[in-house]
N, C-alpha and C positions, 0 to 999 in steps of 0.2 A: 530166099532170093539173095542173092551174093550181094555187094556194096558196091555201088560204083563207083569211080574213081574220083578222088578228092579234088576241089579247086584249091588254088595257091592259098595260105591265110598269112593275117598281118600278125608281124610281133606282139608282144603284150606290150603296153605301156611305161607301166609301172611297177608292177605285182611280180614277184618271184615265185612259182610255181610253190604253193602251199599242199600241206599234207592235213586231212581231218577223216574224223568218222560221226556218225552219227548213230543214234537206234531209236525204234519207235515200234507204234503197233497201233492198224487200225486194217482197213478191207483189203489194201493191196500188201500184196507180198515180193520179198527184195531184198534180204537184210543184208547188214553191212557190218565190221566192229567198229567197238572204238577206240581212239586213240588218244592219251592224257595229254593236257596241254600243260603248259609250267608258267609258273606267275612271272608275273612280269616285277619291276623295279616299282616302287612308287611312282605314283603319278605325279604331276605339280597340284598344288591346291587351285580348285578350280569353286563353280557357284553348282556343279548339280548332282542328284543323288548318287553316294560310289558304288561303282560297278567292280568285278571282279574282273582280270587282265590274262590276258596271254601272254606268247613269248613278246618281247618285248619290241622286238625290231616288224613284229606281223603287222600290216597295212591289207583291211578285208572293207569290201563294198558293205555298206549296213544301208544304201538306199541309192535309188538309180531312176530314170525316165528315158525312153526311147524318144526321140526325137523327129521330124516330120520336116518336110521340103516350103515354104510358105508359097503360095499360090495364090492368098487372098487376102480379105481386110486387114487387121493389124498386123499379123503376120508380113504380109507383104510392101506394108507400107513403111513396118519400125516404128523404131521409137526417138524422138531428138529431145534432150535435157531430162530426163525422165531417172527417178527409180522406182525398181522393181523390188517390192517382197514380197516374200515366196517362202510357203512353208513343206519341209519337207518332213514326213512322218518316218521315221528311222527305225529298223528294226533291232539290231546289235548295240550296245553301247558302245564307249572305249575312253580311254584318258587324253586323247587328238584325233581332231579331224582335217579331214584335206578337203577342198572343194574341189571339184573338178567342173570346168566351165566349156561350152559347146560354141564356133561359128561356123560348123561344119556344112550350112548350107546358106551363107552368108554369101554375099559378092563383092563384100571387100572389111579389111581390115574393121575388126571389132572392136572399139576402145571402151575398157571398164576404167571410167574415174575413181571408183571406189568399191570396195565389196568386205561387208560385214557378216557375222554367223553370233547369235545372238539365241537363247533362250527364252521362251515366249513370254510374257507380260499377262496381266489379269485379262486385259480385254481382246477384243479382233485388232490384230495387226499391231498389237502393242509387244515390246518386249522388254524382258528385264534388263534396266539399264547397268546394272553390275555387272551383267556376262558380256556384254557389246564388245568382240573382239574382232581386230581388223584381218582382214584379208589380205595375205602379199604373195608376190610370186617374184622368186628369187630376190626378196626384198625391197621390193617397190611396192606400194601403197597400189600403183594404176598396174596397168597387160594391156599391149595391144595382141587380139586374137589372129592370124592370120585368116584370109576367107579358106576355109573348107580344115579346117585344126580345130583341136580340141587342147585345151594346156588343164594342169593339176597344180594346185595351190602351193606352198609350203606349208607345213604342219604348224597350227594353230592350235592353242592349247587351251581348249575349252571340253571341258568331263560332259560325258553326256550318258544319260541312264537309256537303258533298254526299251524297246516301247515308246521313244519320247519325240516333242519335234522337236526341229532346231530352225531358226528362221534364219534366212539369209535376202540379206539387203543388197541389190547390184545398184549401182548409179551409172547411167551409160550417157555421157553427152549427145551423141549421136550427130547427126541423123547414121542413124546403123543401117541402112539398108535393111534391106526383106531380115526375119529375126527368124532364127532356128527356133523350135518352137514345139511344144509338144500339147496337142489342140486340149483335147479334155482331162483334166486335172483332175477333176472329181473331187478338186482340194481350191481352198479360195484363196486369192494371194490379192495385194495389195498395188496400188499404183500414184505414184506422187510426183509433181513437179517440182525441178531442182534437186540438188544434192542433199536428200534426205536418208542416207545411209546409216549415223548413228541417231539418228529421230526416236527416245523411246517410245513414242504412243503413236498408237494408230489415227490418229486425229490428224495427223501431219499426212496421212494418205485418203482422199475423198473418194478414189474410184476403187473399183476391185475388178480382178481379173481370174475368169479360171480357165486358163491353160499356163503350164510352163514355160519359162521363156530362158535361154541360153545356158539352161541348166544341163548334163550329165552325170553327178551325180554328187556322195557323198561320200568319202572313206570314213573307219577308224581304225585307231588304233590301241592296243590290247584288248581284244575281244573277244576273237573265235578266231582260227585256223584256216576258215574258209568262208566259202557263197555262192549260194545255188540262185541262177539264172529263169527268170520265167520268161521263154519266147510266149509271144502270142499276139492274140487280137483283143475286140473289144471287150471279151470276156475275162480275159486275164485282167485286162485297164480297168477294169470295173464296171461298164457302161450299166446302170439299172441299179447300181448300188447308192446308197444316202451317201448325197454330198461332207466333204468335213468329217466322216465318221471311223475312216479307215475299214470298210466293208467288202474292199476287192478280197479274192478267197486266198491271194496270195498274204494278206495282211492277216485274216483269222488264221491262216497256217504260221504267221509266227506270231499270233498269239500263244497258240500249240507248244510251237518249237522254244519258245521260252521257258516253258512249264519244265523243260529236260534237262538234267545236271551239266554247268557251263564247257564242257569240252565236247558235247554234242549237241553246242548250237552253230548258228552258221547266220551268216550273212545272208537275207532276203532282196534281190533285185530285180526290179520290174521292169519288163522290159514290154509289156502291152500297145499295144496301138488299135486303137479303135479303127475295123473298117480293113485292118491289113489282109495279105494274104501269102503264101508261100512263092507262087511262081509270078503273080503279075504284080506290075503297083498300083494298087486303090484307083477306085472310080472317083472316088470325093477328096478336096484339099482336106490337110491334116491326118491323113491315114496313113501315109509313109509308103514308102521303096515295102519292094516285093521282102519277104523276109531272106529268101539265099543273099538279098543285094547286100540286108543288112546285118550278117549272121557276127561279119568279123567286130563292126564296131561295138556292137547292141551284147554282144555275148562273150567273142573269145577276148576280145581286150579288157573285160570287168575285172577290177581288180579281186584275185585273191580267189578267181570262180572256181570252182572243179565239177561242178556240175551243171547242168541245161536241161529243163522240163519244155519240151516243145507241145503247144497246144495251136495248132494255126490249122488251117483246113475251111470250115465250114463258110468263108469267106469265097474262096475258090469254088467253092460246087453253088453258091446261092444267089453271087453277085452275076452283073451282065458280064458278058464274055466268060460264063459260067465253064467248068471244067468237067467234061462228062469223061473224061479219061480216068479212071483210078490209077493207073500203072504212070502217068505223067506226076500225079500225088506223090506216090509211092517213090518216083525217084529222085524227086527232091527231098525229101525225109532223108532216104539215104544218103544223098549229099550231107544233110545237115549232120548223122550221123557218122558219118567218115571224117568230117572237119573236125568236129569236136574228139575222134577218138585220136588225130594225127596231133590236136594238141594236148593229149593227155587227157579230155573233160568226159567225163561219163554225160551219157546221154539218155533221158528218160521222156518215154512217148505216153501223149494222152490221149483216148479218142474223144473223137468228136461228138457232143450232144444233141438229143435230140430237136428239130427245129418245124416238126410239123404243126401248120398253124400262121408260121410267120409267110409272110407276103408271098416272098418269091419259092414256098415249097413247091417241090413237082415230084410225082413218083420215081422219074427217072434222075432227078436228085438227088432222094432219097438214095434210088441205087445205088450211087457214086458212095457215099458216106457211107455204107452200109459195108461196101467191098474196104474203102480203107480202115475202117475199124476192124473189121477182121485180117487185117495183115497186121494190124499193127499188135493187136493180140496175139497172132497166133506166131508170125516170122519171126520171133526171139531177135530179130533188127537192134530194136532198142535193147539200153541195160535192165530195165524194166520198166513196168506197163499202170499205167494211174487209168482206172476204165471211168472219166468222167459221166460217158453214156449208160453208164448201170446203173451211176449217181444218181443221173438227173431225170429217168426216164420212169413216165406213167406205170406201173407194172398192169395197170389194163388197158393204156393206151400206149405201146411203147415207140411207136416213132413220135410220141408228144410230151412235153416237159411236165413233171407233176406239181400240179395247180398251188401248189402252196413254195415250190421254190421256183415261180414263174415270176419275172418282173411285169409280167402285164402282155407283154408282144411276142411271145413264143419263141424265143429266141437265146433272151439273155436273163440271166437268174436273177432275181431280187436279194436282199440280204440274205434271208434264208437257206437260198438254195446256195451261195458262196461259201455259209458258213459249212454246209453239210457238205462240199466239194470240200472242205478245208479236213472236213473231219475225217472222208474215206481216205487222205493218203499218208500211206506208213514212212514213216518221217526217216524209216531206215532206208529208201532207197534212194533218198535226198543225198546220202551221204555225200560232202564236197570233196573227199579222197583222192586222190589224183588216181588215175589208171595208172 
């Protein structure tokens, strides 16, 4: 089936169109080569384990959050005199990192009093007071956000190891109005009154919060070459996975991806939203804009991306205002796949898994999933094909999840079945390579 014709996409941001390769080997097939990266200059002496560097001038996403419209309780209400901390699980290391901060669905100007990036401490919400490094943008200590902008830190020179968190501390006077927000974290963050941004211990924050709050994401730099993008829903976000444990399957894929000698690792960015879907936007607050709404911010603007694993669907055929069209499916795919190839991004499709069981199955839902998994397999559309549904499906029940990587509701996987989604994909056709 031919592509149809592409919508307008925004610039990139920041990122100057990166070149990388990868290779790997597990169920899917795709390969890629690969391409040496060259070391970088020393770093500055910093507080955490040393990592090994790229070219030296590369700025690549090592962690990211898709963001949501607030509609309801705190979300909606803000926050006045408050900080936020918030851990974020990182996959790339590097020798600097850059904050990138979100009011893109704010309704007026965003003011951070302060904003920290800090290496974690023994306990919850504690961090080490020796790494406590400030946050400026163009050299100012504060940023006002404009409502519906996203702004990028300046380079802050704190070493961060592979695999690691890094906490960041915002301080917002507020009253900020409704708070960009990204509902289910699956990660715990912290909450304190008054300007407690360099606070080392957790003691100084009594409440805890899990959703993210004004984040977009995290750069580094000397790392890797690149960063492969995960669209999707509550499956990619983790929804059914252990709080705090880093269980989404995007996280055990760069467990994986680390295991691979450093010029074919790559930047992991998540871009899940629980509840999403391709063509409408979510029944429930906190599930975000349809995904074509969100493709430019969520994906083509991540720093340093060259590739996009699209996993969204099963939200559209299950939810009300249910989509019994597969060919409606199908041509948004190909939007998302024309966007990304007019920006250079390889494009990589996944089908959808099985969901007989959960609440809203019906055989004629069934249908619908059944017809886009087989295009998605068979129409060579995408660059190549990740067949979650083979992953995750009963082999004597096959419209139904096998019992042991079920989180319980038919639906969405528990650890297990993330870790085994992590395992079937061949890590070669992640490659972040520009087209």
């Amino acid at each position: 089936m031919p592509l149809s014709r592409s919508l307008p996409t925004s610039l990139r941001r920041w990122a100057a169109p990166l070149a990388a390769a990868a290779a790997g080997a597990a169920l899917i097939a795709g390969a890629a080569t690969a391409a040496p990266a060259t070391d970088a200059p020393p770093a500055p002496p910093n507080h955490a384990a040393p990592v090994a560097t790229s070219a030296a001038g590369d700025w690549v996403g090592t962690w990211s959050t898709a963001v949501a419209r607030p509609q309801n309780g705190q979300a909606l209400a803000g926050f006045t005199d408050t900080t936020l901390r918030q851990r974020m699980h990182v996959s790339v290391g590097g020798s600097q990192v850059r904050l990138r901060l979100t009011n893109v669905y704010g309704t007026q100007p965003l003011v951070v009093g302060a904003a920290t990036l800090a290496l974690p401490g023994a306990g919850p919400g504690d961090v080490d007071a020796a790494t406590v490094s400030a946050v400026t943008f163009s050299g100012d200590a504060g940023v006002t956000i404009p409502a519906g902008a996203e702004l990028v830190s300046d380079p802050v020179a704190l070493r961060i190891a592979d695999d690691s968190d890094v906490l960041v501390s915002l301080y917002v006077p507020g009253p900020t109005g409704p708070a960009t927000y990204h509902s289910a974290a699956h990660s715990t963050g912290w909450v304190a009154t008054g300007d407690q941004a360099t606070a080392p211990s957790g003691s100084s924050f009594p409440q805890t919060t899990t959703s993210f709050w004004f984040l977009d994401g995290l750069d580094v730099r000397g790392a890797t070459s690149g960063a492969v993008v995960f669209l999707g829903d509550s499956i990619t976000d983790g929804s059914g996975s252990t709080r705090d444990a880093n269980h989404r399957w995007p996280d055990y894929l760069a467990d994986r991806m680390l295991q691979q000698p450093r010029p074919h690792r790559f930047g992991i960015l998540n871009a899940g939203i629980g509840g999403n879907r391709l063509l409408l936007h979510a029944n429930s607050p906190g599930q975000g804009d349809n995904a074509l709404a969100r493709f430019d911010r969520d994906v083509l603007t991540q720093t340093g991306a060259g590739t996009v694993v699209v996993f969204e669907g099963v939200n559209d055929i299950q939810q009300p205002n249910s989509q019994y069209d597969p060919e409606k499916l199908i041509a948004a795919y190909e939007q998302i796949i024309q966007r990304a190839h007019d920006q250079g991004m390889r494009a990589v499709g996944a089908t959808i898994g099985p969901f007989q069981g959960w609440g809203t199955w019906t055989p004629e839902r069934e249908a619908v999933r059944a017809a886009v998994n087989e295009w998605i397999r068979e129409s060579g559309a995408f660059d190549a094909v990740i067949d979650f549904d083979a992953v995750l499906r009963d082999p004597d029940e096959p419209l139904r999840m096998r019992a042991e990587y079920d989180s319980g509701d038919h639906l969405h996987p528990g650890d297990a079945g993330y870790a085994a989604m992590a395992d079937a994909v061949d890590l070669g056709v992640l490659s972040p390579r520009r087209r």
